[in-house]
MIFIKOL-241431 format. One line per 2 residues: for each residue x, y, z of N, C-alpha, C. Coordinates in steps of 0.05 Angstrom, whole numbers, padded with zeros to 5 digits. Each point is the difference from the previous one (the first is absolute). Layout:
! MIFIKOL-241431
X:Y:Z:X:Y:Z:X:Y:Z; ...
END
This chain:
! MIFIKOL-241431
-00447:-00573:-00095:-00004:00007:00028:00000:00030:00004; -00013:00008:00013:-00006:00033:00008:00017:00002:00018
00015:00036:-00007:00015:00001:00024:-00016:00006:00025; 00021:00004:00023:-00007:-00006:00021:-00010:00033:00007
00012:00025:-00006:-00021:00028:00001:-00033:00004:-00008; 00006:-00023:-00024:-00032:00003:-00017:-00012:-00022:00023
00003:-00015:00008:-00016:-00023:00010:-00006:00025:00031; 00017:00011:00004:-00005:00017:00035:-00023:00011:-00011
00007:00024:-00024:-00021:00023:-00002:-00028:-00015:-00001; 00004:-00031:-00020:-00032:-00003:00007:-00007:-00011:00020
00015:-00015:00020:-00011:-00003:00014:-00005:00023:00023; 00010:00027:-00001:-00015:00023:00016:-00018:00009:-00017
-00006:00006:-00029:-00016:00017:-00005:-00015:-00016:-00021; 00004:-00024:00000:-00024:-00022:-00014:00013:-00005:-00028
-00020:-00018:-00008:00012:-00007:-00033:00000:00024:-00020; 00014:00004:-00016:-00001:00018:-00022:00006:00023:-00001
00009:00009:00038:00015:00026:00008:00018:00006:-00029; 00024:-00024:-00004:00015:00015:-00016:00001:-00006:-00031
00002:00012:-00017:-00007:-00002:-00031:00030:-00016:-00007; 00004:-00014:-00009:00019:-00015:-00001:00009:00008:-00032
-00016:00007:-00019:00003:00013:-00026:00024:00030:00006; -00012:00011:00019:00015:00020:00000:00028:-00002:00029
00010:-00015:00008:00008:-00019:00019:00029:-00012:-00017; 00025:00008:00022:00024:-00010:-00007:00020:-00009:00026
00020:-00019:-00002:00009:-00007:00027:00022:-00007:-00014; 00031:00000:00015:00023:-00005:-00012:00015:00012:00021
00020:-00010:-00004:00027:00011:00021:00013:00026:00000; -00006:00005:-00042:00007:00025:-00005:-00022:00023:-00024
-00001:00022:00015:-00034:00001:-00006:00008:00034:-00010; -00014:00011:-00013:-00003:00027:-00002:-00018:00015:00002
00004:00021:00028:-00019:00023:00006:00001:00022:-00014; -00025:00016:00003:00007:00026:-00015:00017:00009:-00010
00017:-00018:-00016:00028:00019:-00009:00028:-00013:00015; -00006:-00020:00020:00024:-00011:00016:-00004:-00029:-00004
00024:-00005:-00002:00006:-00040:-00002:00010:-00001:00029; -00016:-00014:00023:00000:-00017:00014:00017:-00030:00002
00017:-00003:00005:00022:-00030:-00004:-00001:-00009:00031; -00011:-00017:00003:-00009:-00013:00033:00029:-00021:-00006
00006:-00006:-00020:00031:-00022:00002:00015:00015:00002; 00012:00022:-00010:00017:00017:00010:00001:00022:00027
-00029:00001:00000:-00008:00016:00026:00007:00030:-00016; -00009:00009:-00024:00014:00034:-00002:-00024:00006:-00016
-00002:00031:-00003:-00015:00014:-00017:00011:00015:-00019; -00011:-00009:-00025:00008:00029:-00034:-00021:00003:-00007
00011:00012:-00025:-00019:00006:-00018:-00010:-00018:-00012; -00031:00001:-00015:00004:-00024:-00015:00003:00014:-00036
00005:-00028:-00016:00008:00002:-00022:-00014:00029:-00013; -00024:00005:00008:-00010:00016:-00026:00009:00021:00013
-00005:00010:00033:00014:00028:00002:00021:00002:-00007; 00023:-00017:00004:00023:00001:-00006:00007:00013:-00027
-00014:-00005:-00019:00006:00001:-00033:-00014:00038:00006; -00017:00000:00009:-00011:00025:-00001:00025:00026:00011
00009:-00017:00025:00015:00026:00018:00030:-00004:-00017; 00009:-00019:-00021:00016:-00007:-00008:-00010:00024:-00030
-00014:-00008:-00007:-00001:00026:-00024:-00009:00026:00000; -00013:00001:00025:-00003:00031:00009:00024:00010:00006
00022:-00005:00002:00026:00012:00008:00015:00002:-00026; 00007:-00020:-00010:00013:00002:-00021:-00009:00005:-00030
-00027:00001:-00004:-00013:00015:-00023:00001:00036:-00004; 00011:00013:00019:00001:00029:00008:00033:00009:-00013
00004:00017:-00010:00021:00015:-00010:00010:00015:00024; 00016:-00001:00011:00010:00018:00029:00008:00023:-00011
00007:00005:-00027:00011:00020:-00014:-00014:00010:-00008; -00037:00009:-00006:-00009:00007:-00008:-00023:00015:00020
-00011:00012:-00016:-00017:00014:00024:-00029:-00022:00003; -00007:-00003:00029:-00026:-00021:00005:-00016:00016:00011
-00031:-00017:-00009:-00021:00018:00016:-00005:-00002:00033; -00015:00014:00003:-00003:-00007:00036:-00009:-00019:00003
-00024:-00009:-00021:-00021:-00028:00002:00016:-00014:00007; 00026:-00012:-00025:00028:-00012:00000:00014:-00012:00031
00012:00030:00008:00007:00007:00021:-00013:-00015:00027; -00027:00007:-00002:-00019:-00010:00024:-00004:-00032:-00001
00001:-00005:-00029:-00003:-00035:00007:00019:-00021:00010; 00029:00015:-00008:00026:-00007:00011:00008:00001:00023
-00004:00021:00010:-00012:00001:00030:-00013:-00013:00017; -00033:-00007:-00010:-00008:-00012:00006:00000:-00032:00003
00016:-00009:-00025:00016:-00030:-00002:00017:-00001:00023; 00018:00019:00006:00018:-00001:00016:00001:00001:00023
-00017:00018:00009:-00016:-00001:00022:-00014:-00020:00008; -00017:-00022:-00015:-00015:-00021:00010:00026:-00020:00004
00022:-00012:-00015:00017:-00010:-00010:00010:00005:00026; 00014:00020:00010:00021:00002:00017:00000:-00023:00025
-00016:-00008:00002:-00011:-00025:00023:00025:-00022:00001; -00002:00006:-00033:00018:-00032:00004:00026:00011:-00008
00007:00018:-00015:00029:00018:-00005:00003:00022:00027; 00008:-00013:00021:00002:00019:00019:00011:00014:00000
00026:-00005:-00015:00027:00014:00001:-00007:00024:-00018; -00014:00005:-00014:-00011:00019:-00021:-00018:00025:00023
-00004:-00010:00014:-00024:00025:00011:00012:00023:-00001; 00020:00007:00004:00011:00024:-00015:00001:00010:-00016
-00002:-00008:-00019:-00007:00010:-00028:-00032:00005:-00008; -00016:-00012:00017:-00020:00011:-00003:-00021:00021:-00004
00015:00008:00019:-00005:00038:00007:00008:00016:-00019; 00028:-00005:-00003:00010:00018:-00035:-00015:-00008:-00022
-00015:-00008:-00012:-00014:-00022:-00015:-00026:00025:00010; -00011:00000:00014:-00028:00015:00009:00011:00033:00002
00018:00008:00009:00010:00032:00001:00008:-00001:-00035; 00004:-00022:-00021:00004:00023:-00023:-00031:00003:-00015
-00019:-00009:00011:-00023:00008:-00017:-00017:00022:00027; 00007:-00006:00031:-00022:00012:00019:-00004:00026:-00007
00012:00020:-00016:-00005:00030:00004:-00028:00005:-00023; 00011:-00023:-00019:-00025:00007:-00024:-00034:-00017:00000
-00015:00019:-00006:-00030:-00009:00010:-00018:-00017:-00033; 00021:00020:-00020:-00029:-00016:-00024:00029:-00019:-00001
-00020:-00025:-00017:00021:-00032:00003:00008:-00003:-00036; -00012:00023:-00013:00012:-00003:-00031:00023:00018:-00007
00006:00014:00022:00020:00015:00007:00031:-00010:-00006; 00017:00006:-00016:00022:-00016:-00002:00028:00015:00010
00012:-00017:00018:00030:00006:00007:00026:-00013:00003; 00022:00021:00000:00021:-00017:-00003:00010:-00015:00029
00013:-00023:-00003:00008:-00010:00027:00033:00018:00008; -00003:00005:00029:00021:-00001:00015:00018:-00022:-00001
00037:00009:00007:00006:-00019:00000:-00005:-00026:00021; -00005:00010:00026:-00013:-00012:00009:-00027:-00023:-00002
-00012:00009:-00010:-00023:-00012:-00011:00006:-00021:-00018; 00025:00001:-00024:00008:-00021:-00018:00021:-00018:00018
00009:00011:00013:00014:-00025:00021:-00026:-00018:00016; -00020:00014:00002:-00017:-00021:00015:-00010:-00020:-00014
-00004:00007:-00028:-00014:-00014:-00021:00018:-00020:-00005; 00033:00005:-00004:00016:-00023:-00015:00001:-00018:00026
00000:00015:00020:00005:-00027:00024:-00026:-00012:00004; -00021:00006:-00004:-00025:-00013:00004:00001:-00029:-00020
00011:00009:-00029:00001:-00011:-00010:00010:-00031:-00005; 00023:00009:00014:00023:-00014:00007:-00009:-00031:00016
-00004:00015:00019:-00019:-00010:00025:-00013:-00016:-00010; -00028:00009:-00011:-00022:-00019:-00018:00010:-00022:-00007
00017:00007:-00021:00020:-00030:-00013:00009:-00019:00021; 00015:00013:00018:00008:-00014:00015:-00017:-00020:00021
-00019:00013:00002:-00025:-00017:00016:-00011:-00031:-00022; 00000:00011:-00021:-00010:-00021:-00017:00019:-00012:-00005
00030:-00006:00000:00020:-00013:-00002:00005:-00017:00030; -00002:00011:00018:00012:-00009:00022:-00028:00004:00024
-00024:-00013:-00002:-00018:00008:00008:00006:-00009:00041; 00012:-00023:00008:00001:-00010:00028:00017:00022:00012
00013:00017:-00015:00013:00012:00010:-00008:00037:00008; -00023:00002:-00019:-00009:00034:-00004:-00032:-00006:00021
-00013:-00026:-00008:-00028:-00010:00017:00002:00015:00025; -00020:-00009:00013:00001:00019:00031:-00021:-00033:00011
00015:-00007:00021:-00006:-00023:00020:-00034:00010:00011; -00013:-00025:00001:-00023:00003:00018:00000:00010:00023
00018:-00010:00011:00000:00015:00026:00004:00031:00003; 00007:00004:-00015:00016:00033:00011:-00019:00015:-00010
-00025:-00018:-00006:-00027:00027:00007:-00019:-00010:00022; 00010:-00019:00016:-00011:00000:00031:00010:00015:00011
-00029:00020:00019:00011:00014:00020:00007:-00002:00017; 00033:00014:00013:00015:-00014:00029:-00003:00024:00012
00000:-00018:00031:00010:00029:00024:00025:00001:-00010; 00010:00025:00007:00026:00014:-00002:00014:-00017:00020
00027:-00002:-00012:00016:-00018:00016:00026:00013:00010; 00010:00027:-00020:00012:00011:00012:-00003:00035:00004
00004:00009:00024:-00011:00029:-00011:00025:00022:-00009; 00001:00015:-00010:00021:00030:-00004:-00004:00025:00006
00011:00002:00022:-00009:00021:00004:00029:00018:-00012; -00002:00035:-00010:00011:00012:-00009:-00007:00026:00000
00031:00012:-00009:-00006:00038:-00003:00035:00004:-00022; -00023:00018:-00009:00029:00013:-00013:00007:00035:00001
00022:00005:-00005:00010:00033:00000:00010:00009:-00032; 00004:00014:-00003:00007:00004:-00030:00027:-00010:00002
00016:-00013:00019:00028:00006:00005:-00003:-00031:00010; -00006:-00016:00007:-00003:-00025:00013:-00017:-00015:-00001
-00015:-00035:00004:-00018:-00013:00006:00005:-00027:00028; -00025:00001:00012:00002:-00015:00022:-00017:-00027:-00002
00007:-00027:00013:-00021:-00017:-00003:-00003:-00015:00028; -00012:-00010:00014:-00017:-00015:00022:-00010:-00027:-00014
00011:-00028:-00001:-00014:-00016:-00001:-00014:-00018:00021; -00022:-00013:00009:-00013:-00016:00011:-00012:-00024:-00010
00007:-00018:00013:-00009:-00027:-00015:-00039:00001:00019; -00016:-00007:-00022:-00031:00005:00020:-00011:-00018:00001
00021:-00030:-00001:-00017:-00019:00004:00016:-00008:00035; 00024:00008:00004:00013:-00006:00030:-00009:00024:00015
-00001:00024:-00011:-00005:00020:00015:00024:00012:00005; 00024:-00012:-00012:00021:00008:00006:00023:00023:-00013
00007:00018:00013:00023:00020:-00021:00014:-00010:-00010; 00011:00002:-00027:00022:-00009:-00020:00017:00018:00007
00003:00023:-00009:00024:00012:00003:-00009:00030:-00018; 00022:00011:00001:-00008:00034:-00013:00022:00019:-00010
-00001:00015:-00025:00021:00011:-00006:-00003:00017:-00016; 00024:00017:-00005:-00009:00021:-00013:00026:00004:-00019
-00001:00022:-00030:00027:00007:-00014:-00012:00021:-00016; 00021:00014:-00002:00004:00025:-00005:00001:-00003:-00039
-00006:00012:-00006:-00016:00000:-00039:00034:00015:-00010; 00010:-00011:-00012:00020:00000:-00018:00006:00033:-00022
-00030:00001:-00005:-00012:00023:-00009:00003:00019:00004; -00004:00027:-00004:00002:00015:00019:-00026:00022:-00021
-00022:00001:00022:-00025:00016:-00021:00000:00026:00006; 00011:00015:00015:00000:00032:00010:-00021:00005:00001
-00008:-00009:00024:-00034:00005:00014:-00019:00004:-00016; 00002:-00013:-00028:-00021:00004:-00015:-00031:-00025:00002
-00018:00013:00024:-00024:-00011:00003:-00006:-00021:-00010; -00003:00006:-00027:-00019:-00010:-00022:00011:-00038:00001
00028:00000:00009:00005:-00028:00001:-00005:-00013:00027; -00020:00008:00021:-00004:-00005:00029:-00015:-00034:-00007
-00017:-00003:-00008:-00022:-00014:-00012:00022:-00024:-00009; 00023:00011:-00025:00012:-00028:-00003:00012:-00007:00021
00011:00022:00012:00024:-00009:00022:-00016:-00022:00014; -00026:00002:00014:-00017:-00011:00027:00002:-00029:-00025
-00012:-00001:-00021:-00006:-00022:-00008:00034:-00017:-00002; 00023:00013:-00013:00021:-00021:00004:00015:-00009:00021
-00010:00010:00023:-00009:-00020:00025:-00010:-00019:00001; -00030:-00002:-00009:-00014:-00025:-00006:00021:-00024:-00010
00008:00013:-00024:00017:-00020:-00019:00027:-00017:00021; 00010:00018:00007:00020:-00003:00024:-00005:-00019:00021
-00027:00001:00009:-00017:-00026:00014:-00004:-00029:-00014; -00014:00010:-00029:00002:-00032:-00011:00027:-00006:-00007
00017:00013:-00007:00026:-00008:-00003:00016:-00027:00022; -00009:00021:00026:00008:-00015:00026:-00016:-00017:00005
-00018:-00002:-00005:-00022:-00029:00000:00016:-00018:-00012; -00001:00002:-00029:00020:-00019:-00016:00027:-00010:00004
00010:00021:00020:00025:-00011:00014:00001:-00017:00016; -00027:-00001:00013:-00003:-00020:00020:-00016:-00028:-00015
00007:-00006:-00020:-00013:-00028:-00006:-00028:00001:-00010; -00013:00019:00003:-00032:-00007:00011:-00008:-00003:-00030
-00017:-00018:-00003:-00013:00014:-00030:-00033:-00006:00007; -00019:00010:-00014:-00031:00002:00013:-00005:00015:00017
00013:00019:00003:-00012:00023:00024:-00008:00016:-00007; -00028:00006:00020:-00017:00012:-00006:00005:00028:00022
-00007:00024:-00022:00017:00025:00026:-00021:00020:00009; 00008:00007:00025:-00026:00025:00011:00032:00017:-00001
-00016:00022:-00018:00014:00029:00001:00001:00021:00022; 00002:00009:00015:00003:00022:00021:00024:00024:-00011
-00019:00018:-00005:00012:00035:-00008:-00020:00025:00004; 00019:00015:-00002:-00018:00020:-00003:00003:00014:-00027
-00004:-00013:-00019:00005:00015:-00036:-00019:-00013:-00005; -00025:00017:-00004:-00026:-00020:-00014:00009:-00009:-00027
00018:00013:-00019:00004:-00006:-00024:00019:-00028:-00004; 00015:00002:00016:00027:-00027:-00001:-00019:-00024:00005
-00025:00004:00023:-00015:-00019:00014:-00015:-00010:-00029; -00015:00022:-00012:-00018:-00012:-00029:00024:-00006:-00022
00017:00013:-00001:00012:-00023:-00026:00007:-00019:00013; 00002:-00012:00016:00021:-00021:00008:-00030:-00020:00000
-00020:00011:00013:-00023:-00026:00003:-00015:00003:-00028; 00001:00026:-00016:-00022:-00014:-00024:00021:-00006:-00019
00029:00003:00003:00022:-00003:-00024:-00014:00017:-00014; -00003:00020:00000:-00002:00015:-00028:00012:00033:00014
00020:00010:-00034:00018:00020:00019:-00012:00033:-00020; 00007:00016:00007:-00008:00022:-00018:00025:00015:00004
00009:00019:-00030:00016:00010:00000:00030:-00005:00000; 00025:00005:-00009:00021:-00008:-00007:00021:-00012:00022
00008:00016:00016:00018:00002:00029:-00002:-00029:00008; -00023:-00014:00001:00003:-00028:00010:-00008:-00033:-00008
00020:00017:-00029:-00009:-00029:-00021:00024:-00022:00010; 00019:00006:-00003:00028:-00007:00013:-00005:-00013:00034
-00011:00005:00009:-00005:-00020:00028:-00022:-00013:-00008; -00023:00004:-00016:-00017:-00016:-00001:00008:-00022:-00013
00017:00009:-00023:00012:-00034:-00012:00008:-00017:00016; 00011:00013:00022:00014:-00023:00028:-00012:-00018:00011
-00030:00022:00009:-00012:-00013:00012:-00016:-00018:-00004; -00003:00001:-00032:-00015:-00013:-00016:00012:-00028:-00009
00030:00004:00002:00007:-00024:-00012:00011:-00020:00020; 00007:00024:00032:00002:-00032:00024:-00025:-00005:00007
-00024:00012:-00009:-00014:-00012:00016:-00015:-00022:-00013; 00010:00000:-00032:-00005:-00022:-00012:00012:-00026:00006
00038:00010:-00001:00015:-00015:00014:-00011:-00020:00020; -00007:00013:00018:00000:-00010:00029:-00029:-00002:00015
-00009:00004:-00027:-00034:-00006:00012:-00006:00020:00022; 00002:00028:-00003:-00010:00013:00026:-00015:00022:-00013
-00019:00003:00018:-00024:00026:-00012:-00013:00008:00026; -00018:00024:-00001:-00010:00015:00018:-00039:-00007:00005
00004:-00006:00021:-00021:-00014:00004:-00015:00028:00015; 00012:00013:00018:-00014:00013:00008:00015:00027:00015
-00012:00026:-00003:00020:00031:00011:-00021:00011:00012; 00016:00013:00015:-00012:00023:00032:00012:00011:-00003
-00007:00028:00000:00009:00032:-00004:00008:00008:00032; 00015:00008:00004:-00003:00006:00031:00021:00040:00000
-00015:00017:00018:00006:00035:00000:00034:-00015:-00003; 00013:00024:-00011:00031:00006:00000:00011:00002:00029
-00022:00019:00017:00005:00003:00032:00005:-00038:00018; -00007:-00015:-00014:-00004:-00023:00014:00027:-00021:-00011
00011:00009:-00032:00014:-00016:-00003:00028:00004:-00001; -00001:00021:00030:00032:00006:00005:00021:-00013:00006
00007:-00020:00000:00018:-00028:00001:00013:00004:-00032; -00019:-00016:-00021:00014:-00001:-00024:00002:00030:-00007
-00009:00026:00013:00016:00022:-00014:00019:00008:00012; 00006:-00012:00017:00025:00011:00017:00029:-00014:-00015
-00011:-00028:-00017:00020:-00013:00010:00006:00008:-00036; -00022:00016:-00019:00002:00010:-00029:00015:00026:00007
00001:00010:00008:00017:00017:00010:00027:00003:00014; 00004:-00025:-00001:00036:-00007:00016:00003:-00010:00019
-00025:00002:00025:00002:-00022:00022:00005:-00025:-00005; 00024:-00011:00011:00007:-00029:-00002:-00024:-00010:00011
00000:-00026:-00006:-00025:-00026:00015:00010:-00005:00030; 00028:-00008:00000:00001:00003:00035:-00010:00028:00009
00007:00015:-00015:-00018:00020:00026:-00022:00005:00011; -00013:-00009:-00017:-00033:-00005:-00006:-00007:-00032:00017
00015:-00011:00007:-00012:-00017:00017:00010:-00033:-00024; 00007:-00005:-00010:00003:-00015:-00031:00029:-00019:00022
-00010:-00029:00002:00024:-00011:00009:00021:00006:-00019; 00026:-00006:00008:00018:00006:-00021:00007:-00027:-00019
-00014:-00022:00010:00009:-00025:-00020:-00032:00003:-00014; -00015:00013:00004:-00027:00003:-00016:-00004:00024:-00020
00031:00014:-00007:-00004:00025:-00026:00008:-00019:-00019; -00023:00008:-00015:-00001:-00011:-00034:00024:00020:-00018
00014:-00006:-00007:00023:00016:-00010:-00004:00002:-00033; -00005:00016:-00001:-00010:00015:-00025:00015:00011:-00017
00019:00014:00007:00027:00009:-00010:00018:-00010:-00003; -00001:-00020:00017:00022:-00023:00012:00002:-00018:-00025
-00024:-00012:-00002:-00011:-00010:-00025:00013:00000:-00037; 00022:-00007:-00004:-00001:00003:-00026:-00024:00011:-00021
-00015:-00032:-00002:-00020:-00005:-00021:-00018:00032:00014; -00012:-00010:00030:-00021:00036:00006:00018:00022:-00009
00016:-00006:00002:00013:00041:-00002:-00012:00000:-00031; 00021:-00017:-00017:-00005:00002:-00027:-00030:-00001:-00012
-00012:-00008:00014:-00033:00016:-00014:-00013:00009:00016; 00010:00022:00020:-00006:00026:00012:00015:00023:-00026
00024:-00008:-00007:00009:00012:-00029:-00020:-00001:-00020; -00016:-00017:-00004:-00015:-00011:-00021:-00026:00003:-00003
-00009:00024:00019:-00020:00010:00003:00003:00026:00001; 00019:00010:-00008:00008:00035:-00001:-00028:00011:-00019
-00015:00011:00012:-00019:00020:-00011:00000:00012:-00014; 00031:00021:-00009:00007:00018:-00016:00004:-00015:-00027
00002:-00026:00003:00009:-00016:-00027:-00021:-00002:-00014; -00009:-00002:-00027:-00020:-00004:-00012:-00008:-00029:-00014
-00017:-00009:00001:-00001:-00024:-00017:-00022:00001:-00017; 00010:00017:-00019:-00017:-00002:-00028:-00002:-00016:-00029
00019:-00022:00003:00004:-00008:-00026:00012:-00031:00009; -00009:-00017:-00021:-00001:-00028:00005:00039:-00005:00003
00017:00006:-00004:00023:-00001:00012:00007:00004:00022; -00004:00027:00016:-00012:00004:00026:-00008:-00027:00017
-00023:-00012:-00010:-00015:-00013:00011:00021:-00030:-00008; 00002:00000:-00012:00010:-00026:00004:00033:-00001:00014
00003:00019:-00004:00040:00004:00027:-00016:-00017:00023; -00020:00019:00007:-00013:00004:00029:-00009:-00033:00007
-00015:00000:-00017:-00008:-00027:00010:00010:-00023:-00008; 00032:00005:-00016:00017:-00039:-00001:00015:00020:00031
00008:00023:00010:00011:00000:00021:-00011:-00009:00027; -00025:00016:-00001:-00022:-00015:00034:00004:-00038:-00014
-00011:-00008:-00021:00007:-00022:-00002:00025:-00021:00011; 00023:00013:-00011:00031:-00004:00018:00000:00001:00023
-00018:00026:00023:00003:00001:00024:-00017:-00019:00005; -00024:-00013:-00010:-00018:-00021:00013:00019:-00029:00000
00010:-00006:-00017:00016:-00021:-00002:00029:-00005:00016; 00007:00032:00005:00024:00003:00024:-00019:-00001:00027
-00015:00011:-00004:-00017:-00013:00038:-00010:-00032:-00001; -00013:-00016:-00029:00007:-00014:00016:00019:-00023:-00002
00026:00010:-00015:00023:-00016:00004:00003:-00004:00030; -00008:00030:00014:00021:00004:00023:-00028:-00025:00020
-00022:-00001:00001:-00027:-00016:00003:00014:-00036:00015; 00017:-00006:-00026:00009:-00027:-00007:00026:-00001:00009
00017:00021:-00003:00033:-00006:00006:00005:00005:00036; -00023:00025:00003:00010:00018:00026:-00011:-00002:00026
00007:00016:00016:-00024:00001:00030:-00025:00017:00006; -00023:-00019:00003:-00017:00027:00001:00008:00021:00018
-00011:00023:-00006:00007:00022:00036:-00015:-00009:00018; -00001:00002:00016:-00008:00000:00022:-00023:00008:00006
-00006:00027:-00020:-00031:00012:00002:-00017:-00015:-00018; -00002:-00029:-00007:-00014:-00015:-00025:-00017:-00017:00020
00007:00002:00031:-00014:-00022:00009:-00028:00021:00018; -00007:-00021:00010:-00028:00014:00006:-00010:00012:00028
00027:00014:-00002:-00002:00019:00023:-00003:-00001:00023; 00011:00024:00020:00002:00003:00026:-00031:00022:00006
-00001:-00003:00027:-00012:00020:00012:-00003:00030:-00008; -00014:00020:-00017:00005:00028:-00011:00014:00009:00031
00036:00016:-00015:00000:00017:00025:-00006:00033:00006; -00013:00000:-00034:-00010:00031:00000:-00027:00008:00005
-00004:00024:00002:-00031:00012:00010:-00015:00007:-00023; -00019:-00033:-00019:-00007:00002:-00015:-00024:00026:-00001
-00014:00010:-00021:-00027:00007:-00004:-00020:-00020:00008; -00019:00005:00008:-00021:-00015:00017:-00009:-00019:-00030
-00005:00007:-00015:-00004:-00011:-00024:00012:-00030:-00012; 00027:00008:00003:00026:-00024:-00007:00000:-00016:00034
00003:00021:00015:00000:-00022:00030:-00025:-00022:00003; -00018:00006:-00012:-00024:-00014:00006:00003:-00026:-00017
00020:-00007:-00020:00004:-00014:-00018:00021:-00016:00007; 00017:00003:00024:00029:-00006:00001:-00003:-00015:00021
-00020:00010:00033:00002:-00003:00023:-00034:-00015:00004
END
């Protein structure tokens, strides 16, 4: 019996539309390079990339000097790959910065330490996908596109970060808060960029406090840079490898990603800089059973610690403190999920009582 797609196509486009020689149908099927599982509902790799991205990593000497060619195809594995190793997109970029400065590809160099931490964890990883595949896969769904369900709005100071949540399917304010960075960077600029982005983090954090998992987020800032790593996940440069693991790994957690950001002038998003700068949220208009307590927060304080900029994470020890610790804090949020009370700011909101940007108001009201 013919299935029931082949029997449609001919009967729209006549007998013989489809070549049935070259013609396959199954539950579980392989595209370009991806296994399709309609019984499990997830996407991997299939067997033959697998073996490929599996010996492109571990056929390389990290101790020796590699060519750029080398360099660039590892990259490039990694880079196509990252889809389904989300939690990796960080390492990506180090992976492409140790060959980007050089142009001929027979060119040979030594790896950074950096660069060999990316490799052993990539590695790692790999294995681990092919051992424990329901668990590394990436669900069908979570490459349908959603409206944004919750938005963030934010600002940061080199000295503080602020957050604004809105639920955008009630229209309603969650709540809003702000904490002061543990840190202390002595007005050194250059960390403005992470600061604005571990705000972001600070938002999905508090998303995940509230139960939610599948949310889809509209960004509101004014740091074009925090806005593009956070929506293409991909980060450049050192200062904000350490929040990106965070963000990378609740949002695996908890199923939340960035669906969509609006840049809006600094002049307009004086609320969250007032409040990055020391203004309490009541003063700002922020009911007082609607501040998201940030500091207040055990688990938040402790990875506002855990994003210190000045700290380096160059070497696969580094990386792995970091991430069995955010790991610990995901499993202490959601002990607290199952044992505790949600706050108050988890439900889906009151009336905004602040004087949004025409932008976010138009989304809310």
């Amino acid at each position: 019996m013919l299935p029931l797609w082949l029997l449609t196509t001919d009967a729209l486009m006549g007998d013989g539309a489809v070549a049935l020689e070259k013609s396959i149908s199954g539950r579980v099927l392989d595209f370009i390079g991806w296994r399709v599982n309609l019984n499990s509902r997830l996407i991997t790799l299939n067997e033959r990339n697998f073996h490929k991205l599996l010996y492109g990593f571990w056929s390389v000497d990290i101790h020796a000097s590699l060519s750029v060619l080398t360099l660039r195809q590892l990259s490039g594995r990694a880079a196509h790959y990252q889809v389904i190793l989300r939690p990796l997109k960080m390492l990506t970029s180090i992976l492409f910065a140790s060959h980007g400065e050089f142009s001929h590809r027979n060119r040979y160099v030594s790896l950074k330490p950096e660069a060999k931490m990316a490799i052993n964890i990539f590695r790692v990883s790999i294995v681990m996908l092919g051992l424990h595949e329901e668990k590394f896969a990436r669900t069908l769904e979570s490459f349908r596109p959603q409206a944004p369900t919750v938005t963030i709005m934010f600002d940061s100071s080199l000295t503080g970060s602020s957050i604004l949540l809105t639920d955008d399917t009630s229209a309603g304010f969650m709540g809003g808060g702000r904490a002061d960075f543990p840190f202390h960077l002595n007005g050194d600029s250059s960390h403005q960029n992470t600061c604005e982005f571990i705000a972001i983090v600070l938002g999905v954090v508090s998303i995940a406090r509230t139960g939610r998992s599948g949310v889809s987020l509209r960004l509101i800032g004014d740091s074009v840079s925090a806005l593009k790593w956070s929506h293409a996940e991909s980060w450049k440069g050192h200062l904000c490898r350490r929040a990106a693991v965070i963000f990378l790994l609740f949002g695996v957690a908890f199923d939340i990603h960035v669906e969509e950001d609006e840049h809006v002038a600094g002049k307009i998003n004086t609320i969250c800089d007032d409040l990055s700068r020391g203004v309490s949220p009541e003063e700002v208009g922020v009911p007082s059973h609607r501040v998201i307590d940030l500091e207040g927060h055990a688990i938040t304080a402790r990875l506002i610690e855990l994003c210190d900029p000045r700290i380096t994470l160059n070497s696969e020890q580094d990386f792995v403190e970091l991430w069995r610790e955010v790991q610990g804090c995901i499993r202490g949020i959601k002990d607290e999920l199952v044992t505790g009370i949600l706050p108050v700011w988890s439900d889906s909101g009151v009336p905004s009582p602040l004087p949004f940007p025409l932008s976010l108001a138009m989304n809310i009201h």
